[in-house]
C-alpha positions in Angstrom: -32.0 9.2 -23.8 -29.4 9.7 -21.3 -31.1 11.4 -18.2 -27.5 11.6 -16.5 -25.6 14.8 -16.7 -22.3 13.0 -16.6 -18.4 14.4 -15.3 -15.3 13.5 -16.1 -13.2 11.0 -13.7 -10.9 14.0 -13.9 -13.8 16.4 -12.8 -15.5 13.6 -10.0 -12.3 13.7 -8.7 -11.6 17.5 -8.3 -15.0 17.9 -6.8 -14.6 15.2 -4.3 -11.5 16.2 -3.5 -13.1 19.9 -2.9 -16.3 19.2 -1.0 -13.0 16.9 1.0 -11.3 19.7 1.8 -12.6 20.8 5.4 -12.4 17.6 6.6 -10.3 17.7 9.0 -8.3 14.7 11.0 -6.6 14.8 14.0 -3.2 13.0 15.1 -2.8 10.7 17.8 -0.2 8.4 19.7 -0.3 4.7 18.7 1.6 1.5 20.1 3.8 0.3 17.2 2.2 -3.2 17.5 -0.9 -2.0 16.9 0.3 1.3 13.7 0.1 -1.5 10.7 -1.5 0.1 8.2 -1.4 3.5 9.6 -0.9 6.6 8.2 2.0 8.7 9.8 0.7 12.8 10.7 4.6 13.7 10.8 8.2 12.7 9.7 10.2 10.4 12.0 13.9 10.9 12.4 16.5 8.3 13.8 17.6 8.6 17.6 21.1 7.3 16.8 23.2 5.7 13.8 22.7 2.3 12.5 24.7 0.5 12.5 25.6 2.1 15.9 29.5 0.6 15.8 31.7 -0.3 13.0 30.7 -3.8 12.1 31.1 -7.3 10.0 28.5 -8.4 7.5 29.7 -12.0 7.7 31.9 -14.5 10.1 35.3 -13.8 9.2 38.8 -12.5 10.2 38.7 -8.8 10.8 42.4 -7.6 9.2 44.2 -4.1 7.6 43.4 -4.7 3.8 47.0 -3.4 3.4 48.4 -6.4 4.7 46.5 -8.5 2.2 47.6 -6.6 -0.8 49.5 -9.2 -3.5 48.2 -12.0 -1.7 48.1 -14.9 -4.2 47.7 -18.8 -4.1 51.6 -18.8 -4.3 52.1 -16.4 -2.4 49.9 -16.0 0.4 50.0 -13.2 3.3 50.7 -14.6 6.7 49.1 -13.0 9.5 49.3 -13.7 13.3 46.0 -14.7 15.5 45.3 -12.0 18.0 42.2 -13.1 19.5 38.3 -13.1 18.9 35.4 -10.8 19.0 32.0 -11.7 20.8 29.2 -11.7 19.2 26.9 -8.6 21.3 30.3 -7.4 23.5 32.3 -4.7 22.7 35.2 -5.5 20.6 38.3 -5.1 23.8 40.9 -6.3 21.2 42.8 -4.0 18.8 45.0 -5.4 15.8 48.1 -4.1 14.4 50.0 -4.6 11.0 50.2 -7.7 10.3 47.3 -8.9 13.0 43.8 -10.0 12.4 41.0 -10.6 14.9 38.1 -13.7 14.6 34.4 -11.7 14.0 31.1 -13.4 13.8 28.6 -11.5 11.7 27.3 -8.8 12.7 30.0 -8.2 15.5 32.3 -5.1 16.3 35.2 -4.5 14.4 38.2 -4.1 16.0 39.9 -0.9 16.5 42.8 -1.0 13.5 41.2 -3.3 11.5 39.3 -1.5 7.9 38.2 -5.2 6.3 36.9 -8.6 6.7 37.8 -11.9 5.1 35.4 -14.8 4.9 36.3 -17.7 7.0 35.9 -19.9 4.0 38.6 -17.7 2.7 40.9 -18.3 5.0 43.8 -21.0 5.8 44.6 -21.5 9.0 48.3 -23.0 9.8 47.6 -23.6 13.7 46.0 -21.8 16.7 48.5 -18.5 15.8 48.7 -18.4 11.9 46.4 -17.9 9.4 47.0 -17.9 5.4 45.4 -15.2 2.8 45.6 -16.2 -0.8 43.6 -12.8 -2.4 43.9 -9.2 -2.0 40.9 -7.7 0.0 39.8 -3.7 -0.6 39.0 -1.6 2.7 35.3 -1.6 3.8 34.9 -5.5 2.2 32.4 -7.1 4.6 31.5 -4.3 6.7 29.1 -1.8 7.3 30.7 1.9 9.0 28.9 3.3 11.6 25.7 5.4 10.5 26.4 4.0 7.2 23.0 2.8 6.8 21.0 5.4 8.9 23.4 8.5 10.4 22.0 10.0 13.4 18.8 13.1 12.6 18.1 11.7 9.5 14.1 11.2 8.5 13.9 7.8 7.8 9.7 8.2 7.4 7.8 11.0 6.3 4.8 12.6 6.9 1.7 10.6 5.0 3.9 7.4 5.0 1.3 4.2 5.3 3.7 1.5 7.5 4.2 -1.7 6.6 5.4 -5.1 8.1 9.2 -3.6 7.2 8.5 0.0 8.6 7.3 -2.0 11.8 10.8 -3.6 12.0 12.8 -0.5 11.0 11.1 1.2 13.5 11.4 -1.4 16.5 15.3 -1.4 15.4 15.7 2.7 16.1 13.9 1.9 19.6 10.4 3.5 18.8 7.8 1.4 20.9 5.0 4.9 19.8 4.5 6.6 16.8 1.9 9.4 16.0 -0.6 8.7 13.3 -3.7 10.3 11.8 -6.9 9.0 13.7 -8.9 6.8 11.4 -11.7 8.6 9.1 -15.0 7.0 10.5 -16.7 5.3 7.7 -20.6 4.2 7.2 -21.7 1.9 4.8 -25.2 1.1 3.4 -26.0 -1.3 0.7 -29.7 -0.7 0.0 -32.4 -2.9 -2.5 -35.1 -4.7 -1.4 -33.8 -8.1 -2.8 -30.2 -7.6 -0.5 -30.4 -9.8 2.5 -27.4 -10.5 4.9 -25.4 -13.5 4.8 -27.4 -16.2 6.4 -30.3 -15.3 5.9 -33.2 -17.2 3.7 -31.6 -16.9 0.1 -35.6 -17.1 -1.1 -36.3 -16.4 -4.7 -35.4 -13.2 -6.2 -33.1 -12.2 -2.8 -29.4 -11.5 -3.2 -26.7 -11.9 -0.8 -25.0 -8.8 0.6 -21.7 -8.2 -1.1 -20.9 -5.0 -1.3 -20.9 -4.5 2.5 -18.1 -6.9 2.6 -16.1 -5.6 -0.4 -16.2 -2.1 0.8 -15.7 -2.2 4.2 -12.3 -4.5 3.8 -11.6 -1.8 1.0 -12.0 0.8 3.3 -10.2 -0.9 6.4 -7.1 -1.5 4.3 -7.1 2.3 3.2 -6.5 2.9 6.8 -9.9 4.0 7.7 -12.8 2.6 10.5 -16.3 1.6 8.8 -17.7 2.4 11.9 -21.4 1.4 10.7 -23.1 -1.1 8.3 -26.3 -1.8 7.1 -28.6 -3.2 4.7 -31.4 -0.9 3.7 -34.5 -1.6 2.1 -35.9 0.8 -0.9 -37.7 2.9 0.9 -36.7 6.5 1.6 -37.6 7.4 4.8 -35.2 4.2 6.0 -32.7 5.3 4.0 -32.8 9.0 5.3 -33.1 7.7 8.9 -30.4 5.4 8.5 -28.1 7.8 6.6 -29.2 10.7 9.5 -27.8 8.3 11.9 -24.4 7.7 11.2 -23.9 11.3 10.0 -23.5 11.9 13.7 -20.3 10.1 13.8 -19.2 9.6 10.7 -16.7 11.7 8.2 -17.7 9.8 4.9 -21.2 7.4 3.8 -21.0 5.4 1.1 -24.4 3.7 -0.4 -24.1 1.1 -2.9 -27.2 0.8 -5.1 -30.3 3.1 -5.7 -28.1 5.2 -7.1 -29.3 5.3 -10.9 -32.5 6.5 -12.2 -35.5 4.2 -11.7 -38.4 5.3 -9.7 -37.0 2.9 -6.6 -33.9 4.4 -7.0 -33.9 6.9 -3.6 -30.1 7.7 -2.5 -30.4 10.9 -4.7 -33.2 12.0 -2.6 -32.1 11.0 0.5 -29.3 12.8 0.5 -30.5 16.4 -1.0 -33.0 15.7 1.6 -30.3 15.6 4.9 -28.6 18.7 4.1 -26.6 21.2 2.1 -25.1 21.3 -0.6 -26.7 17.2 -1.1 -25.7 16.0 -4.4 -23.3 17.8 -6.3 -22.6 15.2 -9.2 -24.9 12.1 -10.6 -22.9 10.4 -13.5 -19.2 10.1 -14.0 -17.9 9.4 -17.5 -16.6 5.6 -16.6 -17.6 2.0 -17.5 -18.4 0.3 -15.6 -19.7 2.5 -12.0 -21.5 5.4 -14.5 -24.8 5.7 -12.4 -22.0 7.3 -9.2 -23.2 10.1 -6.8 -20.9 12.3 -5.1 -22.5 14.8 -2.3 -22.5 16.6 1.1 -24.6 16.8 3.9 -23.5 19.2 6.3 -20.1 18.0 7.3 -20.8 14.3 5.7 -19.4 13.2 2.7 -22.1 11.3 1.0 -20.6 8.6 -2.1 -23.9 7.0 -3.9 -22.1 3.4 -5.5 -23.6 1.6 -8.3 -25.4 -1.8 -6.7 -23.2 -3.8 -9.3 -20.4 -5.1 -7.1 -17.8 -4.6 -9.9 -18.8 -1.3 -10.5 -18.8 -0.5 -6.8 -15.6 -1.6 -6.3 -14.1 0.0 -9.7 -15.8 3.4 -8.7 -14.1 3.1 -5.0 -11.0 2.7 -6.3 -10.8 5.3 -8.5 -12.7 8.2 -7.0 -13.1 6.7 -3.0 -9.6 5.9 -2.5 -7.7 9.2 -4.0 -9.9 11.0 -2.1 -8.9 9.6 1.3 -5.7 9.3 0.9 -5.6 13.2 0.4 -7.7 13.7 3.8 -5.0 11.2 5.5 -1.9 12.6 3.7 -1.6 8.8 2.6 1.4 9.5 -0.5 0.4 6.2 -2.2 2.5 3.7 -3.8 0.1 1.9 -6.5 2.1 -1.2 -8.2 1.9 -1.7 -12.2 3.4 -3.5 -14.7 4.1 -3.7 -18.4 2.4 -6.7 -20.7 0.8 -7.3 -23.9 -2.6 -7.3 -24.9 -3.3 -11.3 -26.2 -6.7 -10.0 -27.7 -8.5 -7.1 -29.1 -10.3 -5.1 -26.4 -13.2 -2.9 -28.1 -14.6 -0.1 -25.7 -16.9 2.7 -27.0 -15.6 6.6 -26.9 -17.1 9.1 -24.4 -16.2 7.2 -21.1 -13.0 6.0 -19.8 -13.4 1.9 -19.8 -11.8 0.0 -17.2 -11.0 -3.5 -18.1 -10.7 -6.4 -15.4 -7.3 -8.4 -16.6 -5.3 -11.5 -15.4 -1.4 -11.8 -16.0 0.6 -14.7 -17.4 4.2 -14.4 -17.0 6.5 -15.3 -19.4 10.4 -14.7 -20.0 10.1 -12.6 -23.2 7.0 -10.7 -22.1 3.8 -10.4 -19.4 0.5 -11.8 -21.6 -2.5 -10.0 -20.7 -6.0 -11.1 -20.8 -10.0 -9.7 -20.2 -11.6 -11.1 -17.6 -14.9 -11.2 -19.7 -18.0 -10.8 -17.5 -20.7 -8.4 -16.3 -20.3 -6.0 -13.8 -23.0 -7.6 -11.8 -20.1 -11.0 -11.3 -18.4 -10.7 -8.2 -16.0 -13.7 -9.9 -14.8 -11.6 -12.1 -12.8 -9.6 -9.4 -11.4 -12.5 -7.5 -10.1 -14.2 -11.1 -8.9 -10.6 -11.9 -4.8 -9.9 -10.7 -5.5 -6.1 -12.2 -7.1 -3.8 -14.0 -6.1 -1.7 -17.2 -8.0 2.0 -18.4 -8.7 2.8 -21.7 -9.1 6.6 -22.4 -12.4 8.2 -23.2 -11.0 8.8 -26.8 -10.0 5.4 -27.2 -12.3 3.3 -29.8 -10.4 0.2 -27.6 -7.2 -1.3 -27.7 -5.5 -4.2 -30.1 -4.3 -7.5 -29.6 -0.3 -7.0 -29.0 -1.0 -3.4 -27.7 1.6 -2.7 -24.4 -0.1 -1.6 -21.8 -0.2 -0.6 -17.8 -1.8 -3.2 -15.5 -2.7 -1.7 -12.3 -2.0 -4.3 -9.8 -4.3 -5.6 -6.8 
């Protein structure tokens, strides 16, 4: 008998993302060094044009590409030596038809000059003379002024999460600030009376705390603080204190375990206990993570996990992380690829199935293979590279079938 009156994904989703709604995050100022990871609260625009000058893209002689034009090995163009451009000064030189001009990369062009030739292109007679034995077009080797970035232009927008090359681009238009949504203060409690931290005395029957771990870096690379942690035994009135407590200061609590419905099962309790509207949804349509618990305790997002670290993780993924990045404005890229399936994959209709998978590359195609294992086996995420969803009206998928690999 199934005791669970189970949603959609679909429907989990839309709720979350309802009782989410008045959640409300403010912006504030944060030293670029310190903005990895962070989620911008409004677009950024460039101060000036990059490149700021006219400019070469390798070492070469700066020329007029009509003075190279039917250049040939036999017959090559002869130009005159009329000095060299510093690398980080101001090019002071100008050339003239038949003229060229010595440019390191990434120097000024010359005023007159429209093109460079590579050095290693290049014959040169004596200290006046140099040879050109092919045509070059205008604009060869260079980069015009605001060709890359012009001046006003957004080069970020709003809900943009940076990254190592945002950092740089940034440091290059002379930001040293940017403004950011604060962080959404997390809590996170993995209850059972058999979880003991690591270190402690692994006696018989005791488990070591994972999920604490595996959330908590989950939630800290989706931009947020887990501003508490905690084991929790199964006993309601610790749970309810301990979930009382960080409602003070936090947006969102997650719970892993207690979650389905055994009698030591309390997070449902606990939470209609602390507040309206408490639990809004107990079972989501998925395997693995069914036994999930979305609810609201006065301004507190509640988020009851399955105690299987799989499922916890699977769950977070697909219902935890949308939901943030909606209250952060995060507009998230998530990385697939095609492959093949190298083996039948059965999965029961009714529930969407989501199927741990590693990748072997291969020139004609990707080869894609189950990571077989319960969802109680930590392993089976580390030896995973991704994941792939069947639908709920799926009876599985065949050996050979193309599918989408959701990356790590």
């Amino acid at each position: 008998m199934d005791l669970f009156n189970t949603r959609s994904v679909e429907e989990a989703q839309e709720i979350l993302k309802r009782l989410s709604d008045d959640v409300y995050i403010k912006e504030e100022k944060c030293a670029l060094m310190d903005s990895l990871h962070r989620v911008l609260s409004k677009p950024i625009e460039s101060p000036h044009d990059v490149p700021g000058f006219d400019r070469s893209t390798v070492d070469g002689y700066a020329v007029k590409a009509s003075d190279t034009y039917g250049a040939s090995e036999s017959m090559p163009s002869m130009l005159t030596y009329a000095g060299e451009v510093l690398m980080g000064k101001p090019a002071y030189i100008s050339i003239g038809a038949g003229e060229c001009a010595y440019v390191p990369t990434g120097g000024m062009l010359p005023e007159g000059s429209d093109a460079v030739v590579m050095v290693e292109h290049v014959e040169k007679m004596d200290d006046e003379t140099i040879l050109i034995h092919q045509p070059i077009t205008v604009g060869a080797n260079t980069l015009k002024k605001g060709e890359d970035i012009h001046q006003g232009m957004v080069i970020l927008d709003r809900g943009h999460k940076l990254r190592p090359q945002d950092l740089g681009l940034l440091a290059g238009m002379g930001y040293q600030n940017v403004t950011v949504f604060q962080r959404l203060k997390v809590g996170i409690i993995s209850t059972g009376d058999e979880i003991i931290s690591p270190g402690g005395k692994l006696e018989p029957g005791k488990i070591i705390d994972m999920n604490t771990y595996s959330l908590s870096s989950a939630v800290i690379e989706d931009g947020c603080d887990v501003y508490a942690m905690a084991v929790v035994p199964d006993e309601l009135d610790l749970l309810k204190d301990k979930m009382a407590e960080m409602m003070e200061t936090c947006h969102l609590i997650l719970v892993s375990g207690g979650s389905s419905m055994g009698h030591r099962d309390v997070t449902k309790e606990a939470i209609d206990s602390l507040g309206k509207p408490g639990v809004v949804v107990h079972g989501i349509a998925v395997k693995p993570g069914k036994p999930t618990i979305i609810g609201k305790a006065e301004s507190t997002l509640m988020i009851g996990l399955p105690g299987q670290p799989v499922s916890a993780l699977v769950v977070y993924r697909i219902l935890v992380r949308p939901m943030l990045d909606a209250v952060l404005g995060n507009r998230r890229f998530s990385p697939t690829i095609r492959g093949r399936l190298t083996v039948n994959v059965p999965s029961a209709p009714g529930r969407e199935h989501y199927v741990m998978v590693s990748i072997d590359e291969y020139s004609d195609n990707n080869h894609i293979y189950p990571v077989h294992g319960k969802s109680g086996m930590m392993s089976m995420m580390s030896r995973a590279q991704g994941y792939i969803k069947i639908e709920k009206d799926q009876e599985g998928l065949s050996k050979g079938s193309e599918v989408n690999v959701h990356l790590f």
